[in-house]
C-alpha positions as CSV (number, residue, x, y, z in Angstrom):
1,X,48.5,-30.5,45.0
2,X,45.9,-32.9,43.3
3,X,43.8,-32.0,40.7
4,X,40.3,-31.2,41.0
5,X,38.1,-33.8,39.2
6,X,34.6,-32.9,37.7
7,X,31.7,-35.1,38.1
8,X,30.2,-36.5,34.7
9,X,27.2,-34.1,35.6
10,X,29.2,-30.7,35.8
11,X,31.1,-31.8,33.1
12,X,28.4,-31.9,31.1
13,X,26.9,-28.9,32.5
14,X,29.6,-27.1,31.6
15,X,29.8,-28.0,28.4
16,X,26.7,-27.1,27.1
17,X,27.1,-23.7,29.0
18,X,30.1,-23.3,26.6
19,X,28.2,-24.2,23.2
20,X,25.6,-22.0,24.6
21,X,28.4,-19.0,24.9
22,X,29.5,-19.8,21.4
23,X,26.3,-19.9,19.8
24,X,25.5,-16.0,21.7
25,X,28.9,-14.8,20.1
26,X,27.8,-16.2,16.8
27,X,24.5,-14.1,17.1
28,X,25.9,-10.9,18.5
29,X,28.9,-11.0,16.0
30,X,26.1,-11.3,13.4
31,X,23.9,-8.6,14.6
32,X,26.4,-5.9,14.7
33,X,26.9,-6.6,10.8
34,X,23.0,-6.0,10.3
35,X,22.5,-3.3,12.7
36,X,25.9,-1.5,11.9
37,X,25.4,2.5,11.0
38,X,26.4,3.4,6.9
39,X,25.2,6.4,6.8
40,X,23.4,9.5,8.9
41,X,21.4,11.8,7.8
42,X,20.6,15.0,9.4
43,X,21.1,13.0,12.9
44,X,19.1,9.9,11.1
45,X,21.1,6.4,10.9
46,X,20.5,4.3,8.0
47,X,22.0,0.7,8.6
48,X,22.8,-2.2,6.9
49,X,19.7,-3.9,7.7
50,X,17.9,-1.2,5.9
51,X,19.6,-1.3,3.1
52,X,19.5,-4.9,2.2
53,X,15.8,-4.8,3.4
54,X,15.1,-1.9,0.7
55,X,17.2,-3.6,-1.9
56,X,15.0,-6.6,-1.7
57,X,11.7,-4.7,-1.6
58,X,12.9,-2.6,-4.8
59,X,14.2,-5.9,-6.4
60,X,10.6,-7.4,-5.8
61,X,8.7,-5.2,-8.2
62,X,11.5,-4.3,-10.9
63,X,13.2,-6.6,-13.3
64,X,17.1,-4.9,-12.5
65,X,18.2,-5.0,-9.0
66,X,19.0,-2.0,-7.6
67,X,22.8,-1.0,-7.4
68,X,23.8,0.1,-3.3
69,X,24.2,3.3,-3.7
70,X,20.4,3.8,-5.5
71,X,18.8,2.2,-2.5
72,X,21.1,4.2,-0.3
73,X,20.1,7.5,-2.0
74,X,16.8,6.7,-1.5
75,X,17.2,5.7,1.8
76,X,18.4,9.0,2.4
77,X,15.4,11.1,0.2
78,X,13.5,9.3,2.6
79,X,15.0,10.1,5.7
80,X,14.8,13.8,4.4
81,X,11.6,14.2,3.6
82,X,10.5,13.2,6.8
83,X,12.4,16.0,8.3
84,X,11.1,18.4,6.6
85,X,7.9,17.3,6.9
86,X,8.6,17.4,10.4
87,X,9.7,20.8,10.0
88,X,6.3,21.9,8.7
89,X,4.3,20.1,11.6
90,X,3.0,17.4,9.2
91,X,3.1,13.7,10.2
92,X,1.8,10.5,8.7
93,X,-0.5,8.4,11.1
94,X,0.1,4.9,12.2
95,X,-3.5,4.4,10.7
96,X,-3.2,5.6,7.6
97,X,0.1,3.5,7.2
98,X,-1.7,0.3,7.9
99,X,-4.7,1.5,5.5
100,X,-2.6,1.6,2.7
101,X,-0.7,-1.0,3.5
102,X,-3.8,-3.3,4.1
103,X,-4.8,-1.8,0.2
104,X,-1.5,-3.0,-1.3
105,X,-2.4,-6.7,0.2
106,X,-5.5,-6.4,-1.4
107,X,-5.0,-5.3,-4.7
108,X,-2.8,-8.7,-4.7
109,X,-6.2,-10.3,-3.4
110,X,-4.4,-11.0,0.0
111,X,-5.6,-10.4,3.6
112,X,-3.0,-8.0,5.3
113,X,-1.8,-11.5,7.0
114,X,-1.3,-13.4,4.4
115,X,0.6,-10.4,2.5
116,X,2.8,-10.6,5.6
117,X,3.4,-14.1,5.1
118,X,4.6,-13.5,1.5
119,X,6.8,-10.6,2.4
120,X,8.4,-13.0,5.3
121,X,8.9,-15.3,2.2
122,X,10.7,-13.5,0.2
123,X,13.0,-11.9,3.2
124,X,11.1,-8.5,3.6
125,X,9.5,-7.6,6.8
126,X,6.4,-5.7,7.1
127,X,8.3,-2.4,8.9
128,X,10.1,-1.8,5.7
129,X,7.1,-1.7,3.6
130,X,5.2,0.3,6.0
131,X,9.0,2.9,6.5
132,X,8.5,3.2,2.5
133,X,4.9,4.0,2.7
134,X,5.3,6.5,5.3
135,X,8.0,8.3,3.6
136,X,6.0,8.2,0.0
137,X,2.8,9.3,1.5
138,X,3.9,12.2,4.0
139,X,5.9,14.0,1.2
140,X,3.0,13.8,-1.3
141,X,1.1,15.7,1.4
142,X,3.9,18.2,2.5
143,X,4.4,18.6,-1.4
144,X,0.5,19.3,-2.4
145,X,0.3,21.4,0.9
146,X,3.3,23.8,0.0
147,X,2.7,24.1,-3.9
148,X,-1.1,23.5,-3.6
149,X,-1.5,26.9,-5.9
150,X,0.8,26.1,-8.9
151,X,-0.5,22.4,-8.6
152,X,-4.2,23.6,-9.7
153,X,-5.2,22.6,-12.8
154,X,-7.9,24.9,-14.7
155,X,-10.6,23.9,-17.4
156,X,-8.9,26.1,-19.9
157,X,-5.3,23.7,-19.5
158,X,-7.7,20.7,-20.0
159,X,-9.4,21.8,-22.6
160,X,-5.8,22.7,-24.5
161,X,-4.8,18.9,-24.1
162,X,-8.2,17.5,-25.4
163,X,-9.5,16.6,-29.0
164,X,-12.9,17.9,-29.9
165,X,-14.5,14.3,-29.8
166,X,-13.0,14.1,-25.9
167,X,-14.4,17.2,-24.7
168,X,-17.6,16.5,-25.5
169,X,-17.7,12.6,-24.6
170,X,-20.4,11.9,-21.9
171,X,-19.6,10.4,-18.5
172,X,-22.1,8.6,-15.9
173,X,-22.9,9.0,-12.2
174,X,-23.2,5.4,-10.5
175,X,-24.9,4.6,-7.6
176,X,-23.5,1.8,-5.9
177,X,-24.2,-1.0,-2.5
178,X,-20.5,-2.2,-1.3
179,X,-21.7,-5.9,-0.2
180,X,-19.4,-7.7,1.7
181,X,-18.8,-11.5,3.0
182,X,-17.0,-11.0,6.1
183,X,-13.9,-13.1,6.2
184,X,-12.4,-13.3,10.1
185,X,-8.9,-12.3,10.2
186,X,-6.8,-15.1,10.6
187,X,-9.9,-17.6,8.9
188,X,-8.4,-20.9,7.7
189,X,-8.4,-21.7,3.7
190,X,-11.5,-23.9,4.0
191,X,-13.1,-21.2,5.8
192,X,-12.3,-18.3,3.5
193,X,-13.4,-20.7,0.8
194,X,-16.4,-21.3,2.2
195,X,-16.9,-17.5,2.2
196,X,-16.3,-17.3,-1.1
197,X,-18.8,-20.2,-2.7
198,X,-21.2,-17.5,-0.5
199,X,-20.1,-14.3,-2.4
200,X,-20.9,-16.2,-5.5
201,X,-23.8,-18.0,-5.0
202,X,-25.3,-14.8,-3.8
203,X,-24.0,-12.8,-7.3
204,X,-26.1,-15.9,-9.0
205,X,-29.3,-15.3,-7.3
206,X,-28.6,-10.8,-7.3
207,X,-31.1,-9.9,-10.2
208,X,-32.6,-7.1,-8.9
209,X,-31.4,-4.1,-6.4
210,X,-34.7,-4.4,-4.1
211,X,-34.8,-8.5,-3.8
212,X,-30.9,-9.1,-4.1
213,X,-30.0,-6.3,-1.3
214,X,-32.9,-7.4,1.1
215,X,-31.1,-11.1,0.2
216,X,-28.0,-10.2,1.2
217,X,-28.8,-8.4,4.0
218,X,-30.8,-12.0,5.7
219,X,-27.8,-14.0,4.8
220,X,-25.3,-14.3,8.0
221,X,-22.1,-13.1,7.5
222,X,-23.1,-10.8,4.7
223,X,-22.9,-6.9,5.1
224,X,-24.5,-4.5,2.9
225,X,-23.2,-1.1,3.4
226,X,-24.5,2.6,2.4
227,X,-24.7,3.4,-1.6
228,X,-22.3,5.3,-2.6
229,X,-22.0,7.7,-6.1
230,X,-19.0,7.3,-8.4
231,X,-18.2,9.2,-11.3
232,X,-16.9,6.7,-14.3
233,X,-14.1,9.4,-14.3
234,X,-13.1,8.5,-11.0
235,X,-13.0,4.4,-11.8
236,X,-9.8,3.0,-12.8
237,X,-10.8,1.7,-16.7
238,X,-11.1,-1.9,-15.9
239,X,-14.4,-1.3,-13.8
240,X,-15.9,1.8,-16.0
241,X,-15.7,-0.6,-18.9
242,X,-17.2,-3.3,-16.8
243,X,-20.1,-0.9,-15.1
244,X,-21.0,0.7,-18.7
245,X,-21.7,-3.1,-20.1
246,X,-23.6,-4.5,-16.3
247,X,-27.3,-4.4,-16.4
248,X,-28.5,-2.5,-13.6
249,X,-29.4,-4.8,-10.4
250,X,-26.6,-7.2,-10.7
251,X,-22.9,-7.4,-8.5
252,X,-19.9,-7.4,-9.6
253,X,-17.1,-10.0,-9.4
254,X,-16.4,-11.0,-6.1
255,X,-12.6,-9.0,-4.9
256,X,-10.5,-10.4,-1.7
257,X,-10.3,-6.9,0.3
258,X,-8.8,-5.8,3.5
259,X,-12.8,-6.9,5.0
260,X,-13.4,-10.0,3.5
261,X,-15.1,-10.9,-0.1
262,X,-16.3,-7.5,-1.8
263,X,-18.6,-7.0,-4.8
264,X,-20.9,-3.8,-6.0
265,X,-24.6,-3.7,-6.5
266,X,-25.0,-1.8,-9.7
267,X,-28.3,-0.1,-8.7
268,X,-28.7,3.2,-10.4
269,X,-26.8,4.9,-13.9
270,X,-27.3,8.3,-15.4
271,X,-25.4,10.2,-17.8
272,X,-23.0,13.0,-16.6
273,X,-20.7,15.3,-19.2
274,X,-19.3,17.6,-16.0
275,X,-16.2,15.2,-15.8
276,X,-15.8,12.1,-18.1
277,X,-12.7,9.4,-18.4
278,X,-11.2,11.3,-20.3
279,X,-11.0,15.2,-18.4
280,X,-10.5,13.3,-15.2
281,X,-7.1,11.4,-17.6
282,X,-6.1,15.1,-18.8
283,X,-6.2,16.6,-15.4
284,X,-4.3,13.6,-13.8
285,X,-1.4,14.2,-16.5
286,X,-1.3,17.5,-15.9
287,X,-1.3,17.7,-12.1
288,X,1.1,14.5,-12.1
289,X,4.0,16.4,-14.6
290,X,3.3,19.4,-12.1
291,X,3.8,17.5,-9.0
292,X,6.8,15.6,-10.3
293,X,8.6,19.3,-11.4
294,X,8.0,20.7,-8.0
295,X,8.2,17.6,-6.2
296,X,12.1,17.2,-7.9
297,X,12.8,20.7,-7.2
298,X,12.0,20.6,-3.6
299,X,14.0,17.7,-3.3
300,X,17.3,18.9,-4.6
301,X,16.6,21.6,-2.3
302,X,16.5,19.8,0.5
303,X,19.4,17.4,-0.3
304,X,21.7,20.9,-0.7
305,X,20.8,21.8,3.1
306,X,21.2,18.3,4.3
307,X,23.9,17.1,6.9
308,X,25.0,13.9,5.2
309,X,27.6,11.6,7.1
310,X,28.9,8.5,5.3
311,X,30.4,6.2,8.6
C-alpha cells in the first residue's frame, strides 16, 4: 500500500488547524479554573472568578489584603442578603446601580468611562463593583424598611449627646444654581480640557447671581439648572466651610461629575437654628450605631437559616 502524501498547502492547513486546537484547550482549560463553583449559597454559586475579583476590589481601598476566607464570607453575606431581600419583594434597580456607580467615578473626578478604564487597569471589571453596590445598597433599604421604628431618632436622644454651645449653634439655608459645562461622554482630553478652561473662565467673570446666570445660560454648552435649598447640616464639611466664607453671587470650584464640569451659584444665605452641622452629626451617629446593631443582628440571623455548601 503506498502512503498518502500531503500537498505543502494541506500540510500547512493542517497545521495551523492543530495550533488553533491547542490554543482552544489552553483557553477552556483556563476558563474552568475561573468559572469553577467554591461555594453555594442557598442555591447561589460563588466562583473563583468572584472571589479573586472581590479580593482585588477589597485590596484597592485597604492597606491589608484580604485573607480568602474574608472575601468568601462576604461573598456569601452578599449572596444572602439578596435573598432575603428577595424574600420581602425588594429589589435594587439597574438604574440606581449605575447612579451610584457613576457617583463613585465622580467623587474620584472621573467620567463613569474613564473609571472603567482604571478599574480594567487594575484587573477589576465594572460587574463586580456594580454586584457590591447592589448588595450594599438593597440591604440598607430592606434593613431601614424592617427596623424603620427602632431606627428613629428623637430630639430628646440628640439633645442627650449635645453640649450646651452645640445645641444652640445656628445653621443656614442656601439657595443654590447647579451650572454645568456639558462634557460628551466619550470627549477626547483636549476636548474635556477645553470644557474646562470654560468652567473657569466663566467662575472669573460670575460676580453677581442676575448677570453671571443670564451669562452662563448664553454660553453654548453651558446648563444652568433649577436652585435648589440646602441646609449647611446636610453639606459634607468641606463645602459648609467653603459656602459660610463665599460672598454671595460667585461659583464654586469647578467638580468633574457624572454630567460634565459642575460648580454652584451661591445666590441666596439666611440663618436657620432648626437643624445645624452639628444636630444633623449627632443624629447621623446615632441612627448609624442603630443601624449597625440591627443591621448585625439581622445578619447572624440570616446566616443561621442559610443553606451553605462548600464544593
Amino acid at each position: 500500500m503506498t502512503k498518502m502524501s500531503l500537498s505543502p498547502t494541506l500540510r500547512l492547513r493542517c497545521l495551523r488547524a492543530a495550533c488553533a486546537a491547542a490554543a482552544l484547550a489552553a483557553v477552556c482549560l483556563a476558563a474552568p479554573a475561573r468559572a469553577q463553583v467554591v461555594v453555594v449559597a442557598n442555591g447561589s454559586p460563588i466562583t473563583e472568578l468572584d472571589i479573586q475579583q472581590r479580593t482585588k476590589l477589597l485590596a484597592s481601598s485597604s492597606p491589608k489584603a484580604p485573607s480568602r476566607q474574608d472575601v468568601i464570607r462576604e461573598l456569601i453575606d452578599d449572596r444572602l442578603k439578596i435573598a432575603r431581600a428577595k424574600v420581602y419583594g425588594l429589589e435594587t434597580s439597574d438604574a440606581d446601580i449605575d447612579n451610584a456607580f457613576n457617583s463613585m467615578a465622580a467623587r474620584q473626578r472621573l467620567t463613569p468611562q474613564q473609571f472603567v478604564q482604571v478599574l480594567e487597569r487594575a484587573g477589576i471589571s465594572a460587574a463586580a463593583v456594580k454586584a457590591r453596590i447592589r448588595s450594599e445598597l438593597t440591604w440598607n433599604a430592606l434593613v431601614r424598611g424592617k427596623f424603620s421604628s427602632s431606627l428613629q431618632v428623637a430630639e430628646s436622644d440628640i439633645a442627650s449627646v449635645l453640649s450646651s454651645s452645640d445645641a444652640n449653634t445656628v445653621g443656614y439655608i442656601y439657595t443654590l444654581y447647579p451650572v454645568t459645562v456639558v462634557v460628551p461622554s466619550g470627549a477626547s482630553e483636549g476636548v474635556a480640557q477645553g470644557r474646562r478652561q470654560i468652567a473657569e473662565n466663566l467662575r472669573a467673570r460670575f460676580q453677581t447671581c442676575n448677570e453671571g446666570l443670564a451669562l452662563a445660560r448664553s454660553l453654548r454648552d453651558v446648563a444652568v439648572r433649577e436652585p435648589v435649598s440646602r441646609s449647611s447640616a446636610e453639606l459634607p464639611a468641606q463645602l459648609r466651610d467653603l459656602l459660610g466664607s463665599m460672598e454671595i453671587g460667585r461659583l464654586t470650584a469647578p467638580e468633574v461629575t457624572a454630567n460634565g464640569i459642575t460648580m454652584f451659584a451661591l445666590c441666596a444665605k439666611k440663618e436657620s437654628s432648626t437643624e445645624t452641622a452639628a444636630k444633623r452629626e449627632a443624629r447621623e451617629q446615632i441612627f448609624n450605631k442603630r443601624f449597625e446593631a440591627e443591621s448585625k443582628k439581622f445578619l447572624e440571623e440570616i446566616r443561621k437559616q442559610a443553606m451553605i455548601e462548600y464544593k
